[in-house]
C-alpha positions in Angstrom: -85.3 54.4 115.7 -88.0 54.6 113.4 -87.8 51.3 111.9 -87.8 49.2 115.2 -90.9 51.4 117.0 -93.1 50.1 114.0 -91.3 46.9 113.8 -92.9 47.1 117.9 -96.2 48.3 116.5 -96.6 44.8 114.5 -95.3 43.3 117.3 -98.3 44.6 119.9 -100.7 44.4 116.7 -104.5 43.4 118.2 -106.3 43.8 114.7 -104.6 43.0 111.7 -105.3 42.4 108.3 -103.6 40.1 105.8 -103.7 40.3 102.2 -102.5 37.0 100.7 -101.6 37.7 96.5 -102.3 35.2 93.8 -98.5 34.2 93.7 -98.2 33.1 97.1 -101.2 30.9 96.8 -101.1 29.3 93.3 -98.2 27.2 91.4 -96.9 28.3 88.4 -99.7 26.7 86.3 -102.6 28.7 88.3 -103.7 25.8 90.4 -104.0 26.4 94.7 -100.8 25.3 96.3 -102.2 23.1 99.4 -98.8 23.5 101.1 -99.0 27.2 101.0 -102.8 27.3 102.2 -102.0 24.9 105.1 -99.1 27.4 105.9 -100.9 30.0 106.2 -104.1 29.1 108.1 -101.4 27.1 110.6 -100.0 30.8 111.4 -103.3 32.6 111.3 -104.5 29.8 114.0 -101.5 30.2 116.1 -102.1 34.4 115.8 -106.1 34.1 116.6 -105.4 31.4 120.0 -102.8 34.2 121.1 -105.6 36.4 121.5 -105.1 38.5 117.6 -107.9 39.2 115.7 -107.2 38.6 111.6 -108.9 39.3 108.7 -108.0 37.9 105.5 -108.3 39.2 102.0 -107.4 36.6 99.8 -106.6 36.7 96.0 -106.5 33.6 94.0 -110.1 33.2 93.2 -109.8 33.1 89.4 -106.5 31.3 89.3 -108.7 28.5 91.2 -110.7 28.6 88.8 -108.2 28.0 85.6 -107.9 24.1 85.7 -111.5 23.1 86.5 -112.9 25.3 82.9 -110.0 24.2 81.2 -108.1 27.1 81.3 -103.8 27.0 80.3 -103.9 30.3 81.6 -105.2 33.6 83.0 -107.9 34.7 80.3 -108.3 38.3 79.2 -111.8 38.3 78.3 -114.7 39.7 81.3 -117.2 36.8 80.7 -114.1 34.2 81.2 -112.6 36.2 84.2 -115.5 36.4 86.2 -116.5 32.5 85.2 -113.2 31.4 86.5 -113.8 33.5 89.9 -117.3 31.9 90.4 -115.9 28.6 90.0 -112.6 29.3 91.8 -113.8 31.2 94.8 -115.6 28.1 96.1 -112.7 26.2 95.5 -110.3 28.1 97.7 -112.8 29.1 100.3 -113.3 25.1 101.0 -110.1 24.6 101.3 -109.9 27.6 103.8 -113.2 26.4 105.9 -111.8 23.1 105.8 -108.4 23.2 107.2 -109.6 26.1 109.4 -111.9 23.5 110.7 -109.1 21.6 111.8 -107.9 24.0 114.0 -111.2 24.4 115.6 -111.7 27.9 114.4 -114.7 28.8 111.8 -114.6 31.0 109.1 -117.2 33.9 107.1 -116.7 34.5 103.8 -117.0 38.3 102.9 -117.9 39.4 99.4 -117.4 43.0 98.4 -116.6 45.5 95.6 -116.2 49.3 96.0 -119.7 50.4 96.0 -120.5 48.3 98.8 -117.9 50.6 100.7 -119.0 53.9 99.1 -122.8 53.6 100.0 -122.3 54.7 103.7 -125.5 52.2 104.6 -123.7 49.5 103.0 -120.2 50.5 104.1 -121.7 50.7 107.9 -123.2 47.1 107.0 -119.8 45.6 106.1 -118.3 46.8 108.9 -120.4 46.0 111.5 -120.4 42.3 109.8 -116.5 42.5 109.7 -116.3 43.0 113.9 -119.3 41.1 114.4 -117.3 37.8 112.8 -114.0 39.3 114.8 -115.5 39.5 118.0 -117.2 35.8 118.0 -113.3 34.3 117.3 -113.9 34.0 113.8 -111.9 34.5 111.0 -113.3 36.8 107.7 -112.5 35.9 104.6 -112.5 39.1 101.9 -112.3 38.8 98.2 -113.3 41.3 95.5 -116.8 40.2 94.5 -115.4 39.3 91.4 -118.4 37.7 89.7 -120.1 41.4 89.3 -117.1 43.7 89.6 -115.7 45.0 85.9 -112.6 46.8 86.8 -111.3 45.6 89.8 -111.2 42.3 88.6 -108.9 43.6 85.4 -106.3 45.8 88.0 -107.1 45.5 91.5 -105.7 42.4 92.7 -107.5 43.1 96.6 -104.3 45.3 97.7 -106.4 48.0 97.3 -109.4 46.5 99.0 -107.1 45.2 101.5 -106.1 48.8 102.4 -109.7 49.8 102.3 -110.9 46.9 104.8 -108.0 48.1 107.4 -109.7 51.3 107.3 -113.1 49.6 107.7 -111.8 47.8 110.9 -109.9 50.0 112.2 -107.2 47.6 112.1 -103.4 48.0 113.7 -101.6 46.7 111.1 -101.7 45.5 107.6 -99.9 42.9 106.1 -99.4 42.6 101.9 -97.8 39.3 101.2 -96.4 38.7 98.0 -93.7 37.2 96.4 -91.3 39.3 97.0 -89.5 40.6 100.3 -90.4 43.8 99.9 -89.1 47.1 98.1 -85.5 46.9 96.5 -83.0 49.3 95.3 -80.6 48.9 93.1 -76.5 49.0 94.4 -76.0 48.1 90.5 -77.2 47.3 87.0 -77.2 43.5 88.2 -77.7 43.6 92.2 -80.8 45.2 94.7 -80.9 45.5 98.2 -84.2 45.7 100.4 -85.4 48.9 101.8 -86.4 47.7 105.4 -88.3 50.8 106.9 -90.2 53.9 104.6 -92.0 56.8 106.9 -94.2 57.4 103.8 -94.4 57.0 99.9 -93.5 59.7 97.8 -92.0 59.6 94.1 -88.5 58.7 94.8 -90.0 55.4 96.6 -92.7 55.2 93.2 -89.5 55.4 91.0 -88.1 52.2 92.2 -91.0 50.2 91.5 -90.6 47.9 88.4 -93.3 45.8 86.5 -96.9 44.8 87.3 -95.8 41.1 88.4 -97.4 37.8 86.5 -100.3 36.8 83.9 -101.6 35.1 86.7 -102.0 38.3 89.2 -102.7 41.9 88.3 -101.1 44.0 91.0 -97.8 44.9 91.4 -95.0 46.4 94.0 -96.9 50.2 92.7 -100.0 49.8 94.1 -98.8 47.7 97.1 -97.0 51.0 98.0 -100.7 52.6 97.3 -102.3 50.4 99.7 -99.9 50.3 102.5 -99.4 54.8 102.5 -103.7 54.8 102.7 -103.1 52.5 105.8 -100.9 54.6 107.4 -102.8 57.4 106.5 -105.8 55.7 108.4 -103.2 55.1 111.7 -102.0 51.7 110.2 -98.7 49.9 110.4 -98.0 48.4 106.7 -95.7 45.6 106.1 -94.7 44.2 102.3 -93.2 40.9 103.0 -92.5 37.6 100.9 -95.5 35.5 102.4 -94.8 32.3 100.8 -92.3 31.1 103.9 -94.1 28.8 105.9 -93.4 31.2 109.0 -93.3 34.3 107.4 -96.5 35.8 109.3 -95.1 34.5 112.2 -92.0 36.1 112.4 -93.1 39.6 111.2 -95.3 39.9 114.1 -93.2 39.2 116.4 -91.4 42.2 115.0 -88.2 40.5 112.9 -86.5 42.5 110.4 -88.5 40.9 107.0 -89.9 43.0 104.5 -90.3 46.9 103.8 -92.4 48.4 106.5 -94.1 51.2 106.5 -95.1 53.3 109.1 -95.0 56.7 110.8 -93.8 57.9 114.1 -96.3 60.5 114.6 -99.9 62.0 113.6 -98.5 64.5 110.9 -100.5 63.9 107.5 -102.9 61.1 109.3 -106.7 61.3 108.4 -108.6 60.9 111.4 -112.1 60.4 111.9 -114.4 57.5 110.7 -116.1 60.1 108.3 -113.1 61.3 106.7 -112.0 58.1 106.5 -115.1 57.3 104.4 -114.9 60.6 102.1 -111.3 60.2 101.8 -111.0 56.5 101.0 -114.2 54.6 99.9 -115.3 57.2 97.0 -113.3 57.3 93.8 -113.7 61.3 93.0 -116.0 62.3 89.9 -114.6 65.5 89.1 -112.0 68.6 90.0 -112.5 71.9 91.5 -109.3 74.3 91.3 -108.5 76.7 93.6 -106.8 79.8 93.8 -104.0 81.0 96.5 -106.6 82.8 99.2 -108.8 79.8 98.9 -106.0 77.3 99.6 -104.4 79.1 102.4 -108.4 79.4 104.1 -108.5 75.8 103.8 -104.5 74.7 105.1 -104.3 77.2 107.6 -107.5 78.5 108.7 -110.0 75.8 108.8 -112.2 76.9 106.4 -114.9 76.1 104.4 -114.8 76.0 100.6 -116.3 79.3 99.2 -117.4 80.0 95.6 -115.4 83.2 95.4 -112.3 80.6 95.5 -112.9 78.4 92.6 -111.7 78.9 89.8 -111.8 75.7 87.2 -114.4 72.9 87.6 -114.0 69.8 85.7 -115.9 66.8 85.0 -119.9 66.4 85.2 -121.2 65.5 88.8 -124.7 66.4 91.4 -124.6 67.5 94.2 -123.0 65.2 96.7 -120.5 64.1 94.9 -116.6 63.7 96.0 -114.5 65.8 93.9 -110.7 66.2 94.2 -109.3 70.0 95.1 -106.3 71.0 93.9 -104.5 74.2 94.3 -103.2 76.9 91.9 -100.1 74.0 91.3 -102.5 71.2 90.2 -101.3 69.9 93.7 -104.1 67.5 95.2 -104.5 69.1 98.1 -107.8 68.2 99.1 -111.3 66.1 98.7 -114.8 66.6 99.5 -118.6 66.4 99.4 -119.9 69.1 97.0 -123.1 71.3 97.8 -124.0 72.1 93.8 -123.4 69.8 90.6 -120.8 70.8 88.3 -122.7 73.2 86.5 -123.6 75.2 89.0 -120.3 75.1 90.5 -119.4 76.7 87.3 -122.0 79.5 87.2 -120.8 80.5 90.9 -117.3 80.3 90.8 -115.3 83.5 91.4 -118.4 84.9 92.6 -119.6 86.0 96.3 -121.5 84.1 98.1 -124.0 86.9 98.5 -124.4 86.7 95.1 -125.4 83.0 94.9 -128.8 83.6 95.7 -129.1 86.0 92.7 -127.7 83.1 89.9 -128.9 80.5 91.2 -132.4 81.5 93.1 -133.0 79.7 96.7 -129.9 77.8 97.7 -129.4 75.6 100.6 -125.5 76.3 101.2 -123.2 78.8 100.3 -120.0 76.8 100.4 -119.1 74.9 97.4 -117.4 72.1 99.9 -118.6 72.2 104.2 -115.4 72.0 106.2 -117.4 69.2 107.8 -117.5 67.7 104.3 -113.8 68.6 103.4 -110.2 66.1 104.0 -106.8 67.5 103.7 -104.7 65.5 102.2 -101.4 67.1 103.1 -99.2 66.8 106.4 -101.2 70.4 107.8 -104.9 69.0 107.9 -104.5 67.6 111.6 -103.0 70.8 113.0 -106.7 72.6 111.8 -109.3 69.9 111.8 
C-alpha cells in the first residue's frame, strides 16, 4: 500500500527536517510555551542519540517577541514585525541552546531569507554549513532572517523555507507540525475526517484547504500542501501532523498512522539533480515565455533545447540569466529555466530562426532562448528525457 511504504520511509528516515509553526510553540497570548519547547527538544534528543540527523526550522520568533515590547498582539506594521523578531528570536533560541544543553547536544543557529538560497555562492555556503553542523552531532536551528526579510515575514511562516532547506540537505523526510492533524474532508456540513495518505497535490486536495490559521501565524493548511508537494518533488517524504503532543515526533517516525502524509511510490514527476533543484526551487521566476505546440512537444518528448522559432509571448522585464516560467499553448506551467537574452530581445527573436538571430541581434553567444542544461520540467514526463 501506498500509504504504509512512506509511512516505512519516515520510519528508516536518516535526515529529516522539522518545521515547528508558531501555534505549536506559543500560548494563546503569543508568549513561548516552555512545556511545548521541552517537548520537543526531549524528542529531537531521543531522534539525534538514535543515530537521526535533524534540522529544525522554527517559527515563533516574533510571537517571542510580543510581551517583552509590549505588544497585545501580532502587529501589522514592518518596522514592529521585524522589532519583535530581533527581540524574540533571542529569546526562543536560548531557550532552545539551553534545554538542548541539558541533553548534552549543542546547537547552531541558521539565519536565512530566499536570496541567500538563490545566489548559488551563497546557497552552496548554507549548505555546506547546514551538513557541516549535521555531521559534528549538532542540531541547526533555521528561521527566516526576519530582521531584513520584507515579504516573508508578512506570508511565509518558514513552511516554505522549510521545504526549501530539505532540498538544500538533501533530507529524507520532512515534517510540518502544526496545530492540526493534518488535511480533513468533510463527511458533512458539521463533521471532517483526516486524509491519512496523498501521492501528490493537485486542485481537488487545494479545494479542501480552508483559512490562513491565526493573527499570531501567517501560514496556513495551502501552503503546507506547497511545501510538502516541493519535497516530494525533490525525493522527500512529507508529513502534516498536529506537533503539539508531547510525543507526536516520536510516534510519526516510527511510522504510526498520524497526520496526512505525503509521498510518492516512484520517480514519475521527481526533479532530480542538485542543479535543477536550485533552478527549480530557490529562484522565484521574473517573467513568462509562451510556447507553441512544436516547441512543447521538443521540450516533453524530445529533450530539447528551447529555440526562438518556439516562442511566441514574452512577459515581464528580465537580463539575461534570469529564471522565467514556460508555459505551453494552455497557459499550462510546464516548465522553468535560465534564459540566454533579456526580455527584449527574447521579444525581437521570437518566431524567428535561429539562423536569423545573428542578423537582429548582431554577435550572439547562444541560439537557444532556454539550454536544456538550463531547462526543468515540471510535469510527470521530464525524468523519462532528462
Amino acid at each position: 500500500m501506498p500509504d504504509q511504504f512512506n509511512r516505512n520511509r519516515l520510519k528508516t528516515a536518516h535526515r529529516v527536517v522539522i518545521k515547528f509553526g508558531t501555534r505549536v510553540l506559543v500560548d494563546s497570548r503569543g508568549r513561548p510555551n516552555p512545556v511545548r519547547i521541552q517537548a520537543i527538544v526531549d524528542q529531537v534528543a531521543d531522534l539525534v542519540k538514535a543515530g537521526r540527523e535533524v534540522v529544525i526550522v522554527s517559527s515563533g520568533a516574533v510571537g517571542a517577541g510580543l510581551d517583552p515590547l509590549g505588544f497585545a498582539k501580532r502587529p501589522d506594521d514592518l518596522m514592529s514585525l521585524q522589532m519583535a523578531a530581533a527581540v524574540g528570536q533571542t529569546y526562543l533560541m536560548r531557550m532552545y541552546s539551553e534545554r538542548f544543553e541539558e541533553k548534552g547536544i549543542a546547537v547552531g543557529q541558521v539565519l536565512l531569507n530566499h536570496d541567500d538560497l538563490k545566489q548559488r555562492n551563497r546557497h552552496l555556503n548554507a549548505r555546506n554549513a547546514l551538513l557541516g553542523l549535521l555531521r559534528k552531532g549538532l542540531v541547526p536551528i533555521v528561521n527566516e532572517n526576519d530582521v531584513v526579510s520584507v515579504d516573508e515575514i508578512r506570508l511565509g511562516d518558514n513552511d516554505y523555507l522549510a521545504s526549501l532547506v530539505a532540498v538544500l540537505v538533501d533530507a529524507d523526510a520532512l515534517l510540518l507540525c502544526t496545530s492540526v492533524n493534518g488535511l480533513r474532508a468533510p463527511l458533512s456540513e458539521t463533521r471532517t475526517k483526516r486524509i491519512p495518505y496523498l501521492s501528490k497535490i493537485g486542485p481537488k486536495e487545494l479545494a479542501l484547504v480552508g483559512g490562513k490559521g491565526s493573527e499570531l501565524s501567517t501560514g496556513g493548511m495551502a501552503t503546507k500542501l506547497g511545501a510538502a508537494q516541493m519535497a516530494n518533488k525533490a525525493g522527500a517524504v512529507s508529513l502534516i501532523l498536529d506537533g503539539r503532543k508531547s510525543d507526536a515526533l516520536t510516534r510519526a517516525l516510527n511510522g504510526e498512522d498520524l497526520g496526512t502524509c505525503i509521498g510518492q511510490i516512484d520517480d514519475r514527476g521527481r526533479i532530480k539533480g542538485k542543479r535543477k533543484h536550485w533552478i527549480a526551487f530557490f529562484h522565484k521566476p521574473s517573467g513568462k515565455v509562451t510556447i507553441d505546440a512544436g516547441a512543447e512537444k521538443a521540450l516533453l518528448y524530445k529533450g530539447k533545447s528551447l529555440l526562438p522559432a518556439g516562442v511566441t509571448a514574452v512577459e515581464g522585464q528580465f537580463s539575461t540569466g534570469a529564471v522565467v516560467e514556460i508555459h505551453n499553448a494552455q497557459n499550462e506551467w510546464i516548465a522553468s529555466g535560465l534564459t540566454e537574452f533579456n526580455a527584449e530581445d527574447i521579444r525581437l527573436i521570437q518566431g524567428k530562426k535561429s539562423n536569423r538571430i545573428l542578423e537582429i541581434l548582431g554577435p550572439a553567444v547562444s541560439t537557444e532562448v532556454v539550454h536544456r542544461d538550463n531547462l526543468v520540467l515540471l510535469t510527470e514526463k521530464e525524468n523519462d528525457h532528462d
